[in-house]
C-alpha positions as CSV (number, residue, x, y, z in Angstrom):
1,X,33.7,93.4,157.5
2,X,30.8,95.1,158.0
3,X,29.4,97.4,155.1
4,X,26.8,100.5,156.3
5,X,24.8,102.3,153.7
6,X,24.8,106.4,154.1
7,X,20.7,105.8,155.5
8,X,21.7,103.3,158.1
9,X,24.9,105.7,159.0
10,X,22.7,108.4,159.5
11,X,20.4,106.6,161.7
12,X,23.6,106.3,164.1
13,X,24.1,109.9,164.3
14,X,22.4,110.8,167.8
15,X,22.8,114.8,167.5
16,X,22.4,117.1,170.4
17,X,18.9,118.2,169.4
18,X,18.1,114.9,169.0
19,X,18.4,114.4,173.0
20,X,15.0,114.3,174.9
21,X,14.7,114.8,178.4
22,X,12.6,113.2,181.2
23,X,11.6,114.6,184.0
24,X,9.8,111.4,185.4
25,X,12.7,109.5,185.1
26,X,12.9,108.3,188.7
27,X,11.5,108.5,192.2
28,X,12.6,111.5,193.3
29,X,11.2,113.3,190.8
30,X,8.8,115.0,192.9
31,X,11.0,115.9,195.8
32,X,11.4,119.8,196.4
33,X,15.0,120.8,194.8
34,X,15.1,117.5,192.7
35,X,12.0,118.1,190.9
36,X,13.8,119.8,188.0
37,X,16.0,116.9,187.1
38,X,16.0,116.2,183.1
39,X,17.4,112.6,182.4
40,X,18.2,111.1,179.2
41,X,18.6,107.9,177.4
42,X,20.8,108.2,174.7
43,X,22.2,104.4,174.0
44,X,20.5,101.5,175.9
45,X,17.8,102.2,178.4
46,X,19.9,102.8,181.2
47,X,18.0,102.3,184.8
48,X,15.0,104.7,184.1
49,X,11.9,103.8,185.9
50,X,10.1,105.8,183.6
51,X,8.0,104.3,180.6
52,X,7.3,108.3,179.0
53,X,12.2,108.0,178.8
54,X,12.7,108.5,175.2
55,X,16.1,106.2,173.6
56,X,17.1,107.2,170.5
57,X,19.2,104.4,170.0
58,X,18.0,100.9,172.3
59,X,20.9,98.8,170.2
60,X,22.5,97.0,172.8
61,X,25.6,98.2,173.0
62,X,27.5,96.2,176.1
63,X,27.1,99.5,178.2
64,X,24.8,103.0,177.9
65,X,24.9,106.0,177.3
66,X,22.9,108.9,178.8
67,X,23.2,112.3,180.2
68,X,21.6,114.6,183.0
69,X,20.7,118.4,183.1
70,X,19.5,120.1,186.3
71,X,19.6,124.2,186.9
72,X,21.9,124.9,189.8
73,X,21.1,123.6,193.0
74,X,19.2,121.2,192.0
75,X,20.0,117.5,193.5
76,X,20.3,114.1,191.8
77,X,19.4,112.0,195.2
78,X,21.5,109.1,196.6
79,X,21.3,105.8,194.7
80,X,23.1,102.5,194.5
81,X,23.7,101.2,191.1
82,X,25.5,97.3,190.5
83,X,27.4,98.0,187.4
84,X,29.5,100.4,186.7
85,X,28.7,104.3,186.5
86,X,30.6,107.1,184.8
87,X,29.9,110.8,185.2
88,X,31.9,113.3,182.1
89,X,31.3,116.7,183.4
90,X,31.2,118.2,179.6
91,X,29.5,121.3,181.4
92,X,29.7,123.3,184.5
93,X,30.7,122.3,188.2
94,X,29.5,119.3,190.4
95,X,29.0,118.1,193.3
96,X,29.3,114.2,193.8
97,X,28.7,112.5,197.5
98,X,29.0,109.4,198.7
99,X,28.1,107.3,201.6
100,X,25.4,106.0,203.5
101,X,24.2,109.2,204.0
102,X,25.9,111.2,201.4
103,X,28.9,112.1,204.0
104,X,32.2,112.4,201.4
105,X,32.1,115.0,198.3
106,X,33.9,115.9,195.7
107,X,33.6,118.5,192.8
108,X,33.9,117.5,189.4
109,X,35.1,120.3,186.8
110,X,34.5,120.6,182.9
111,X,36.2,118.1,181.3
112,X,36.6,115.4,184.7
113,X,35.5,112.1,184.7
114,X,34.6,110.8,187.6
115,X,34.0,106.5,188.3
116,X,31.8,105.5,191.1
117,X,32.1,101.7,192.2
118,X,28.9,99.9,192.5
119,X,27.3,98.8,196.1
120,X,28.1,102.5,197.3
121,X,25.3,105.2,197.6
122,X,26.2,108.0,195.2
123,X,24.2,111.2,194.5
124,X,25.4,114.7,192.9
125,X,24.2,118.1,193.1
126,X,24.3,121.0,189.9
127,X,26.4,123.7,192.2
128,X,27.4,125.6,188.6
129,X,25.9,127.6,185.8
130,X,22.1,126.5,185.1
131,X,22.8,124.6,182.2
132,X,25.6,122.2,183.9
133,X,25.6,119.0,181.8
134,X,26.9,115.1,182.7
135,X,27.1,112.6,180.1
136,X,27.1,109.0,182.0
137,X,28.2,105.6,180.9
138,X,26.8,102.4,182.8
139,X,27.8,99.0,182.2
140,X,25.9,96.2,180.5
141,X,23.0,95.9,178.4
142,X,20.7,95.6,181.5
143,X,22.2,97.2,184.2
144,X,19.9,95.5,186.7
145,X,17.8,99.2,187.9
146,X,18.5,101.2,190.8
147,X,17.5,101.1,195.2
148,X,17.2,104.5,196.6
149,X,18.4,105.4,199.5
150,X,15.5,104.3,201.8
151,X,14.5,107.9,202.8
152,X,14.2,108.9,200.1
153,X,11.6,105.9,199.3
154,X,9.8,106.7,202.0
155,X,9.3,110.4,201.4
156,X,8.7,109.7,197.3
157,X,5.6,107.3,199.1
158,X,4.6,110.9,200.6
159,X,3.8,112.1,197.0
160,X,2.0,108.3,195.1
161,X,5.5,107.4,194.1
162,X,6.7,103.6,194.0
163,X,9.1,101.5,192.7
164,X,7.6,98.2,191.6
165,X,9.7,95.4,191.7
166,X,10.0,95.1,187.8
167,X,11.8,98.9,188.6
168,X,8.5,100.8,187.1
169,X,8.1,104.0,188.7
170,X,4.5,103.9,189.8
171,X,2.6,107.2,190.3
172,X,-1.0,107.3,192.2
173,X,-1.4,110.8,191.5
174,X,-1.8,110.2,187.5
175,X,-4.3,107.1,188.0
176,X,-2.0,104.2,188.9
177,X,-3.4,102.2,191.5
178,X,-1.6,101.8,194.9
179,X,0.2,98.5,194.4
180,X,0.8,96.4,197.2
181,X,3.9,96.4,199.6
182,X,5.5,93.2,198.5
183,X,5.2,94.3,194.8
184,X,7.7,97.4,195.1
185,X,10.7,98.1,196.6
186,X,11.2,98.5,200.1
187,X,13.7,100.7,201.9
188,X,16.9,99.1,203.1
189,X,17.2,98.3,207.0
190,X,20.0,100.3,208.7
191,X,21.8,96.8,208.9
192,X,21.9,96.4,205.5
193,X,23.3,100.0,204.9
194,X,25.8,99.7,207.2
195,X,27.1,96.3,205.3
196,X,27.7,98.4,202.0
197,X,31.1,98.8,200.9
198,X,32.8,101.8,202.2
199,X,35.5,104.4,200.3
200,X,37.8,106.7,201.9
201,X,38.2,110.3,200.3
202,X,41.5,109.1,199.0
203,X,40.6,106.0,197.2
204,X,37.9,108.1,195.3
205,X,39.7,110.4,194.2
206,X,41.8,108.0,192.5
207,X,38.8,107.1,190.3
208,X,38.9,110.7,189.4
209,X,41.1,111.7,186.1
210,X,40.8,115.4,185.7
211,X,41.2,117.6,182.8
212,X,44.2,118.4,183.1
213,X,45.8,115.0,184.5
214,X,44.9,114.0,180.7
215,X,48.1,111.9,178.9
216,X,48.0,112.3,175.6
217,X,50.4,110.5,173.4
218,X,50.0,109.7,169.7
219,X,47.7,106.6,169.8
220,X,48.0,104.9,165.9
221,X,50.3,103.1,164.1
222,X,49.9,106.0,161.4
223,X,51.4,108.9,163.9
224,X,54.5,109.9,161.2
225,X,52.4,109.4,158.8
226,X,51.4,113.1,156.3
227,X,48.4,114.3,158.1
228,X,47.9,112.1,160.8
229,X,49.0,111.8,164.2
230,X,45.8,111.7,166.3
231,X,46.3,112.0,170.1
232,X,44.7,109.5,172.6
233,X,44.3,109.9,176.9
234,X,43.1,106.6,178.6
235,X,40.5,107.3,181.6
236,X,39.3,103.6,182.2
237,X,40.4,100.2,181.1
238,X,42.3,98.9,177.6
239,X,41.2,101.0,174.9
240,X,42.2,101.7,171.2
241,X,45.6,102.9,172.3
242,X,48.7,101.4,170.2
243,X,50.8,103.3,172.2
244,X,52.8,101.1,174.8
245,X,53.7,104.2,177.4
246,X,50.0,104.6,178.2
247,X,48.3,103.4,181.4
248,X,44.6,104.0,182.0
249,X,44.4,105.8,185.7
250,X,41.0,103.2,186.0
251,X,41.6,99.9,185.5
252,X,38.6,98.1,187.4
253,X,36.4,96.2,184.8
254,X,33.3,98.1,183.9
255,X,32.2,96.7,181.1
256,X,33.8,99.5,178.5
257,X,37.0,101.7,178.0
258,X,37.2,105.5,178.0
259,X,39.8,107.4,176.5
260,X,40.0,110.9,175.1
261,X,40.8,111.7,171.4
262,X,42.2,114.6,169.8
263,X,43.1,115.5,166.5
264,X,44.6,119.0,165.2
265,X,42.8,120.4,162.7
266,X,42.9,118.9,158.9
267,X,44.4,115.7,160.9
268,X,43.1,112.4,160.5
269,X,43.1,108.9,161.6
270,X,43.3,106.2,158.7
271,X,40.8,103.6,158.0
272,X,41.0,100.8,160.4
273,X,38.3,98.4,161.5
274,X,37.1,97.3,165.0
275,X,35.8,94.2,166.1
276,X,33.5,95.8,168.9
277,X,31.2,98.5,169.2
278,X,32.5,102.6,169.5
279,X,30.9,105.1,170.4
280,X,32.1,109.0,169.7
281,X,30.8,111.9,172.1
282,X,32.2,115.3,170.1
283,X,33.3,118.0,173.1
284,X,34.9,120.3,170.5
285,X,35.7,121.3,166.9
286,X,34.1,118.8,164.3
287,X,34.5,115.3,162.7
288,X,33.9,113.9,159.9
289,X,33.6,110.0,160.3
290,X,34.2,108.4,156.4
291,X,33.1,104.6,156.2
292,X,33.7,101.7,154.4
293,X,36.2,100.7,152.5
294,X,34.9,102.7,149.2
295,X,34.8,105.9,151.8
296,X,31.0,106.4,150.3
297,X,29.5,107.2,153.2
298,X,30.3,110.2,155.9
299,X,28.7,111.7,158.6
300,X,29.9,115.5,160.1
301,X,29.8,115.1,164.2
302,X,29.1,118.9,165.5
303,X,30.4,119.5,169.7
304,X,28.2,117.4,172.0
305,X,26.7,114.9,169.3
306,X,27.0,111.0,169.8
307,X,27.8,108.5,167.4
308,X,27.7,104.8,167.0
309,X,29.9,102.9,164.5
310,X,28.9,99.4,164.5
311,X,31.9,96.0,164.7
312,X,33.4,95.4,162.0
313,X,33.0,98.9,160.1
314,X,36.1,100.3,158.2
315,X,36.2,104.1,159.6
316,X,38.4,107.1,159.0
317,X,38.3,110.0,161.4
318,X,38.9,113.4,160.2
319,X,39.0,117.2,162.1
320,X,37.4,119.8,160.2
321,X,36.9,123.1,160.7
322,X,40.6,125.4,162.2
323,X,40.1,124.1,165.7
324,X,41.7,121.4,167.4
325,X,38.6,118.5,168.0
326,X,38.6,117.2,171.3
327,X,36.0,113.2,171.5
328,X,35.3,110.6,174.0
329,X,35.6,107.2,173.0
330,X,33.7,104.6,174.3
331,X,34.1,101.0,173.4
332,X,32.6,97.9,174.5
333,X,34.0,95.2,176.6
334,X,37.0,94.9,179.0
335,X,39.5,93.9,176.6
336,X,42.1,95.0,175.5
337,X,41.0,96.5,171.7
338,X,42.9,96.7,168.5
339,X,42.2,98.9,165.8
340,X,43.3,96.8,161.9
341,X,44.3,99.7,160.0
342,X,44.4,98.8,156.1
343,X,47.4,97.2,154.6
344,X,48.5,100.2,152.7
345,X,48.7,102.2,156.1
346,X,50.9,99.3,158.2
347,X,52.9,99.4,154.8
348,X,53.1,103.4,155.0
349,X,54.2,103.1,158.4
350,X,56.6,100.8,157.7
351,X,58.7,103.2,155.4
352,X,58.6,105.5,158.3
353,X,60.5,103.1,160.3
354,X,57.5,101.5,162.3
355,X,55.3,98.9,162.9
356,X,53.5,97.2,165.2
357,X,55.2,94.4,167.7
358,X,53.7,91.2,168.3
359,X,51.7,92.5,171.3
360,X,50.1,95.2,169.1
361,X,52.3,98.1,170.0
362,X,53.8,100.2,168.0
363,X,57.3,99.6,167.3
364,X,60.7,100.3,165.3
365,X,60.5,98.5,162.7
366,X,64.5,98.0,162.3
367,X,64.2,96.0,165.5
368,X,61.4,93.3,164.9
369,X,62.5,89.9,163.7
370,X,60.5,89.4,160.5
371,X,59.8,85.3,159.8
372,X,59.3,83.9,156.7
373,X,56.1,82.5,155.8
374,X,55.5,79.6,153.6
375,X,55.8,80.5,149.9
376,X,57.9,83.4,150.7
């Protein structure tokens, strides 16, 4: 069990002012109408190119966190990444294409999450208010950079831009020297375009899970129990859910799970543990996150701050405030998780007449067989 002292907690707590933005992040980031691109780094370094990206947590989490902000109109330019990338509209409308040239589009909507498979060229465009926002999740610890698409190499050689080979964004016009061709990335051939995976309109929009497509069904063990009853909504893979009649729309690995959280107000979720990182994004309301087993520490989450409670951490999660709070939850690793909720909360549920089967799921309790153990 893992014991976190109230300075270390806070030290977790990533709030929205906290967030710095890049503008250098990549090597577009001189072309006209991408130029005002603002990336962040919020967990792990993601695939910047950029040396001036600012993380305010590099803990290796198993996946990243990050986020872009672009006024309206302004373009995020076609890129191939090789693990897994998530876009969470939390602001705003989108525009996401795909293709070799960008060809297939969809729009993404406050509240949409949208999954792009890897090997494909991906690129979005800001076509809302002028302070749209995306939260992304990629997978692993290194997610191994990005390749452009190659006009857009070429043109960003126009302005002193190059991608050296170690993916560091090299820039002749603030004093780097011009490196030589076979230390930077070159532009793909048109042959080896045309051999990257291709995906249909329809199968994308499967990897879509809208707002309001959301399943939420009590998620914990604890759901009768006086002032519980915290919702969950899968997106991608096995998550926290206890809940047996949930199905993630995504099941592909990527490296995490997604789901969606939501608590009425004054609710709670009782102290469990978790064997592998989580990560909260607040979208609305408030939270307080109480840890350890004593409760001594806590930490108040406010709408779009991130937090990080490390493996092994006893946690309670509480709504403040008379709203309903709405969080993401991300944790690490294609597993199925599962929560340990303290004894006296398994025993709590049991007087309500459940329990949790031998696959995890919550249960009636009248209906498990119960087996003697030694000394019983």
């Amino acid at each position: 069990m893992t014991k976190i002292s109230q300075t270390d907690a806070d030290k977790r707590h990533i709030r929205r002012e906290d967030y710095v933005s890049c503008t250098v992040a990549f090597i577009d980031c001189k072309k006209p109408g991408s130029h005002l691109k603002e990336n962040y780094s919020i967990i792990g370094p993601g695939v910047t190119s950029s040396s001036d990206q600012v993380i305010n947590l590099p803990e290796a989490h198993g996946f990243n966190v990050g986020a872009a902000a672009m006024p309206n109109g302004i373009t995020n330019n076609l890129h191939i990444h090789f693990t897994a990338e998530v876009f969470i509209v939390y602001r705003g409308e989108w525009t996401f294409r795909w293709g070799s040239n960008g060809e297939n589009e969809i729009v993404g909507r406050e509240g949409d999450i949208v999954s792009v498979p890897t090997w494909l060229f991906r690129g979005f465009t800001n076509t809302g208010p002028d302070d749209g926002w995306l939260f992304t999740c990629l997978g692993g610890d290194n997610t191994g950079g990005v390749i452009f698409h190659p006009e857009i190499i070429r043109e960003a050689a126009q302005y002193g831009l190059y991608i050296s080979s170690e993916n560091v964004l090299i820039d002749t016009s603030r004093g780097d020297p011009t490196p030589a061709l076979e230390a930077t990335i070159q532009p793909m051939s048109d042959t080896q375009v045309a051999r990257l995976r291709v995906m249909t309109p329809d199968a994308m929009l499967k990897r879509v899970v809208a707002r309001d497509a959301r399943d939420f069904r009590p998620g914990f063990i604890d759901c009768d129990l006086p002032g519980c009853g915290a919702e969950l909504a899968p997106v991608i893979g096995a998550g926290l859910t206890q809940n047996r009649e949930h199905a993630a729309p995504i099941t592909n690995p990527h490296g995490f799970s997604i789901e969606w959280m939501r608590l009425a107000s004054g609710a709670q979720v009782s102290p469990f543990t978790l064997d592998d990182k989580m990560v909260l994004i607040l979208r609305e309301g408030r939270l307080r996150l109480v840890l350890n087993e004593t409760g001594d520490v806590s930490i108040e989450l406010k709408p779009w701050d991130t937090y990080s409670i490390p493996a092994g951490a006893v946690r309670r999660i509480e709504a403040l405030g008379p709203d309903v709070a709405e969080a993401l939850v991300i944790v690490s690793g294609d597993h199925r998780k599962r929560p340990m909720f303290a004894p006296e909360v398994i025993a709590a549920a049991r007087d309500t007449g459940l329990a949790l089967d031998a696959g995890g799921f919550v249960a009636p309790a009248e209906v498990l067989p119960h087996y003697s153990m030694a000394g019983e």
